[in-house]
N, C-alpha and C positions, 0 to 999 in steps of 0.2 A: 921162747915159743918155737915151737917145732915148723920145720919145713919142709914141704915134699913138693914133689913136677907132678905138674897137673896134666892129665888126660883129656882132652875138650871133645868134645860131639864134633860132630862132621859141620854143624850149622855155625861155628864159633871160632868168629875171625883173633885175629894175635893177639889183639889189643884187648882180648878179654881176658888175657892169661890171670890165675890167680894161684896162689900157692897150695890148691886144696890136696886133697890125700886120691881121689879118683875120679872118673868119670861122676855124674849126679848122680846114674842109677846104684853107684855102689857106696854112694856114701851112708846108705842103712848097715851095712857090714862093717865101714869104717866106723860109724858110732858104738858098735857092739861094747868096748871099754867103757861106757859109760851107762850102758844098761841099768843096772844095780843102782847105781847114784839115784836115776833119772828115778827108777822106781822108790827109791828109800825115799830122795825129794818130796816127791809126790804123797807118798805114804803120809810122812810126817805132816805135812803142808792140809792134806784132808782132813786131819787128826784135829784141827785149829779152828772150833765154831766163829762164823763171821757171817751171822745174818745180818742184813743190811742196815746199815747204821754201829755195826759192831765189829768192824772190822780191824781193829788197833792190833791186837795179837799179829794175827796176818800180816798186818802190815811190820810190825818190828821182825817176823821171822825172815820176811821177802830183802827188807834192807840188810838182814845181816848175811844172808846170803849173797846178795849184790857187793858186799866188805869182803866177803869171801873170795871172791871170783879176782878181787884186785880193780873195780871199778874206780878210777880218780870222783868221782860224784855220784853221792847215795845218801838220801835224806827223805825223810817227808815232809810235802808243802803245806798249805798254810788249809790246805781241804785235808788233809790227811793219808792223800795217795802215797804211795812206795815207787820211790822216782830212783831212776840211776839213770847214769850217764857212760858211753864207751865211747870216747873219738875215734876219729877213722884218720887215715892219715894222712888225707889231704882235706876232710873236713867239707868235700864237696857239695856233700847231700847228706841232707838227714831222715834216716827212718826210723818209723816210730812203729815199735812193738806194745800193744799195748791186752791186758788180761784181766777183766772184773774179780774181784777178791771175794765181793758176798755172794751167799748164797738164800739157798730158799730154806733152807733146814734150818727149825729152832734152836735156839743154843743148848735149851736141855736134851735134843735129843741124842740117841746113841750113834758116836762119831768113829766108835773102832775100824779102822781097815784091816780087811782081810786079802791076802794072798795068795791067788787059788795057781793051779798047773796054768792056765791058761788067759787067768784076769786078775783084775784088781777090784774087788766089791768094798762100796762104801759111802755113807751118804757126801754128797757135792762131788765124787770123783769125777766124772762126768762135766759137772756146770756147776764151777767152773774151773777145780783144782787140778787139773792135769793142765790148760790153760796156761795155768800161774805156772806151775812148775815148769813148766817147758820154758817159759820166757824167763822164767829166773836164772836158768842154765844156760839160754843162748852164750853168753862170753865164755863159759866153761868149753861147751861144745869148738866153739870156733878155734879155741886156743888146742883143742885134741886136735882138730884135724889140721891145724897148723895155719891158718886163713886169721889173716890181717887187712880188714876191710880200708875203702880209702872213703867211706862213706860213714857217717856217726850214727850210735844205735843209741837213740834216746826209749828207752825200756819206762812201762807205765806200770803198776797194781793198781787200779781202779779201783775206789770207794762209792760207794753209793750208785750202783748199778741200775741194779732189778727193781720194781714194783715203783713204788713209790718214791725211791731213789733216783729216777730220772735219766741215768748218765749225769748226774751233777759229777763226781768225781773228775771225768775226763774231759768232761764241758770246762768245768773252773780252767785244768790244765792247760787246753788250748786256747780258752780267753786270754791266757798269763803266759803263753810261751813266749820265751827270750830267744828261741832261736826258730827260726822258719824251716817248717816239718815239709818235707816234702812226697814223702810217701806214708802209709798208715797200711800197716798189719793188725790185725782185730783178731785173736788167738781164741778159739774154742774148743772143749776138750773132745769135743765128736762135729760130727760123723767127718773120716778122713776121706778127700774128694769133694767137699763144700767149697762151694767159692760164690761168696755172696758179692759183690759188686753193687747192687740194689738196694736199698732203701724207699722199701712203701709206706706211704703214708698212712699213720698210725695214729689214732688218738684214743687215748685211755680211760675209760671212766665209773664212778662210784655212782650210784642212785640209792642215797639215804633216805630209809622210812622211818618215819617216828610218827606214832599213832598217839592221836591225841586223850586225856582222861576221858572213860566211857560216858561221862552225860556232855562231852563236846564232839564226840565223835558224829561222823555223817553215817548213811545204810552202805554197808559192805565195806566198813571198818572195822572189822573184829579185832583183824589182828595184822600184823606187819607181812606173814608172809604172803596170804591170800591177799593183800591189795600188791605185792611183786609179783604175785601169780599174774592177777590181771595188766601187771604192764608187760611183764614178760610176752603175753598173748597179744597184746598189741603192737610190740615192739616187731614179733616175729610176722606179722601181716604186712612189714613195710617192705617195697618195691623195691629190689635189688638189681641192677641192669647182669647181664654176662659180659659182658662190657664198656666203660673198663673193668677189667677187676673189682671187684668189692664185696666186702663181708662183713655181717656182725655177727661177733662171736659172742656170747654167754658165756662167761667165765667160772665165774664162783659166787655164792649166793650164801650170806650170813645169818644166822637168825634162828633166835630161840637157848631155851639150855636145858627145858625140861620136856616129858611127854606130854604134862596133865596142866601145864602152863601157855594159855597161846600169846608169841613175842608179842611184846611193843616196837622192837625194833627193828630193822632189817637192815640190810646192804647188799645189792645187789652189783657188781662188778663185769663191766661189758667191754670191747673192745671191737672200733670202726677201721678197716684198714681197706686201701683202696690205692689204686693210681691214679687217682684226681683229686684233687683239691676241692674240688668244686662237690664231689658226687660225696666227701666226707662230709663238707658242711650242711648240705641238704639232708642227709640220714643225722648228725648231729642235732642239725634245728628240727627236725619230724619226732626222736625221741625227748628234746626238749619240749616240744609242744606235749607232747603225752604225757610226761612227767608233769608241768605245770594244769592242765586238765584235771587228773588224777588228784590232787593233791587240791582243786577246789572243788572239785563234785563229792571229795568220800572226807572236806574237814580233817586232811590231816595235813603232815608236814612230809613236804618230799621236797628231795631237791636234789639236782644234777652236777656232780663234781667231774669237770671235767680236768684230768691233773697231769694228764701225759700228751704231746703234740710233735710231730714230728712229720717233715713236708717230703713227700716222693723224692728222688734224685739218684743221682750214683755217677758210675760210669760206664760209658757205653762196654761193650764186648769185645768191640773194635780197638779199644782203648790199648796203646803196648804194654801195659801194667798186666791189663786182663791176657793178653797173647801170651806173653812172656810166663806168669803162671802158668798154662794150660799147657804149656810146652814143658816147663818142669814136672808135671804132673802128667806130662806123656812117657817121658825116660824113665819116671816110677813106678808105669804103667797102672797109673790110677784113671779114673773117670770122673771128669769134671761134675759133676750137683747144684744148680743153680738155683733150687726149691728154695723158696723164702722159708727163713727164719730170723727173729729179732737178735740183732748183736749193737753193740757201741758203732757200728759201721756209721751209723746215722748220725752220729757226731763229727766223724768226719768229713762226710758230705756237707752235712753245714756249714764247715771252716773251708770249703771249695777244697777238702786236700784228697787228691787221688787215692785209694785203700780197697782194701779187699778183706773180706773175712775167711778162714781156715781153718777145717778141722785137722784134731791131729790122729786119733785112732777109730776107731769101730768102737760100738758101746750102746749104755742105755739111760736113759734120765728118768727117774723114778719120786711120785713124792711121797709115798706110803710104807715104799722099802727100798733099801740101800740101790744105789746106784750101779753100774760097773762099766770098766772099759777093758777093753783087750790090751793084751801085752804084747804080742806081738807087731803091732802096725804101727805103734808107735815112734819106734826109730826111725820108718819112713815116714810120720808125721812130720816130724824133727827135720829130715834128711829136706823133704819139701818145703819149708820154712827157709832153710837156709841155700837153698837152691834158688828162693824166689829172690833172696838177700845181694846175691850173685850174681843173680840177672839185672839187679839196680842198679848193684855198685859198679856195672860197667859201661852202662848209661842207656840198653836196652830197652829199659821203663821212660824213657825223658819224649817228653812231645815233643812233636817237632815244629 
């Protein structure tokens, strides 16, 4: 492993010294040798259908590239995540990187990536296969810029993410960890300058219609999707405060296959997120009462699937994890993003372990056409990753 004298900031006492190759703000320039890799990685890695529940492919490419890099530990557990292991050298602390494997793209659809002057188009590039790549390459990268941490990098490929997948994947992980995590990075392939820190409360849910045979039906049961019409219209009459926070969103709405056929079935798909606990369960039980209403006034079958639950938390701003970030992300002269969006963050808030979420380039998440992300902002995705690594391993991020 290579070694060079490290340049430190003005703000960065001795005791931080590390072997790296420059100051932070140039470690986008020192990456440059790894450009190419990073993008073939990536390329190949999008090329590998893994909608959710189907992730095994993925998962054997991610371990065998973790074989590659020289990880002493690289296997999948008994959920089928893509686990490796990097000790640090004193074995102080442990950080965990960790990158959902599935995506939202069905397996038959067209996975080619394309290579343009400026991007990378392709479906999941985006959410969440630059992600993956990027955390599959961290011990590559560290070993380019010659940085031998004294902190261990317990690296995750998450199974069962998105939808209906829960975070089981990274849930089981931290149920079952044998070694106490102390910090948590949650890798996203956009937008760079994201720093989630937050987890809103979120609960997920299905409204199944099933219309009973036409001589048991009730009036204004024709058909499945006009009686989701009318809940939909009621749903959207319920009392929303501006404070705290909260929302119900409408998601996606199932139903039907033909023009001249009206459904028997429906599904409707909605989602309560909020900073209270309390303001989630009241819009939960208000749309449970309308649902059970609904479904004895019009004689048919409805019913309320509620499958997704996840309680407010995080860590403050104030928090040195969160400083120590924002300050890496000064030298790279990015702009912190603190706008919610859903990540596995919420898993770790649940295990009490300090974490942050992070994009790594510019880009766009698409479900009807291919994805893309920028080529260039990427190295400094990368460069801030391991900038924030830096800031741990010298004990910056520790409470006091």
């Amino acid at each position: 492993m290579k070694e060079r004298s490290a340049v430190l900031p003005d703000n960065e006492t001795s005791d931080a010294i590390h072997p790296v190759v420059e100051h932070i703000a140039d470690l986008p320039d020192a990456l440059l040798p790894l450009r190419e890799e990073v993008l073939a990685n990536l390329a190949m890695l999008a090329q590998i259908p893994a909608p959710t529940g189907e992730e095994a492919a993925r998962v054997r490419y991610i371990l065998d590239r973790f074989v590659a890099t020289g990880l002493p530990e690289a296997g999948a557990d008994e959920k089928g995540n893509a686990v490796g292991f990097l000790p640090g050298k004193t074995g102080r602390r442990t950080v965990m990187l960790v990158a959902h494997l599935d995506t939202l793209i069905p397996k038959e659809a067209d996975h080619n990536v394309f290579v343009q002057a400026d991007r990378l188009v392709g479906a999941g590039v985006s959410d969440n296969s630059l992600g993956v790549a990027v955390m599959s390459m961290l011990p590559r990268c560290l070993d380019e810029l010659g940085i031998q941490l004294d902190s261990n990098l317990q690296l995750i490929g998450s199974v069962g993410s998105l939808q209906r997948g829960d975070h089981e994947g990274l849930r089981f992980f931290l149920d079952h960890a044998q070694r106490k995590i102390d910090f948590g990075l949650v890798l996203e392939g956009i937008e760079l300058g994201r720093l989630n820190t937050f987890s809103i409360g979120t609960v997920r849910a299905d409204i199944v219609c099933d219309v009973r045979p036409e001589h048991e039906r009730g009036y204004g049961a024709d058909s499945a999707l006009i009686v989701l019409n009318q809940i939909i219209n009621r749903i959207l009459k319920i009392s929303i405060p501006t404070r705290p926070f909260t929302k119900i969103r409408l998601g996606q709405i199932k139903a039907g296959a033909l023009y001249n056929i009206e459904p028997n079935h429906g599904e409707l798909g909605l989602e309560v997120v909020s900073d209270s606990n309390e303001m989630i369960d009241r819009i939960i039980g208000e749309i449970e009462d309308i649902v059970t209403e609904s479904s004895a006034r019009n004689a048919i079958d409805l019913k309320l699937d509620c499958f997704f639950r996840r309680e407010p938390g995080g860590i403050p701003f104030a928090h040195p994890l969160v400083k120590c970030v924002v300050n890496v992300m000064s030298q790279l002269r990015l702009q912190p993003d603190q706008s919610h969006r859903p990540s596995e963050l919420s898993e770790f808030v649940a295990h009490g372990i300090p974490a942050v979420t992070l994009g790594i380039t510019t880009g766009e998440t698409h479900i009807r056409r291919p994805d893309f992300v920028m080529i260039d902002p990427i190295l400094k995705g990368v460069a801030q990753i391991i900038g924030v690594l830096l800031e741990i391993d010298r004990g910056a991020c520790d409470e006091q």
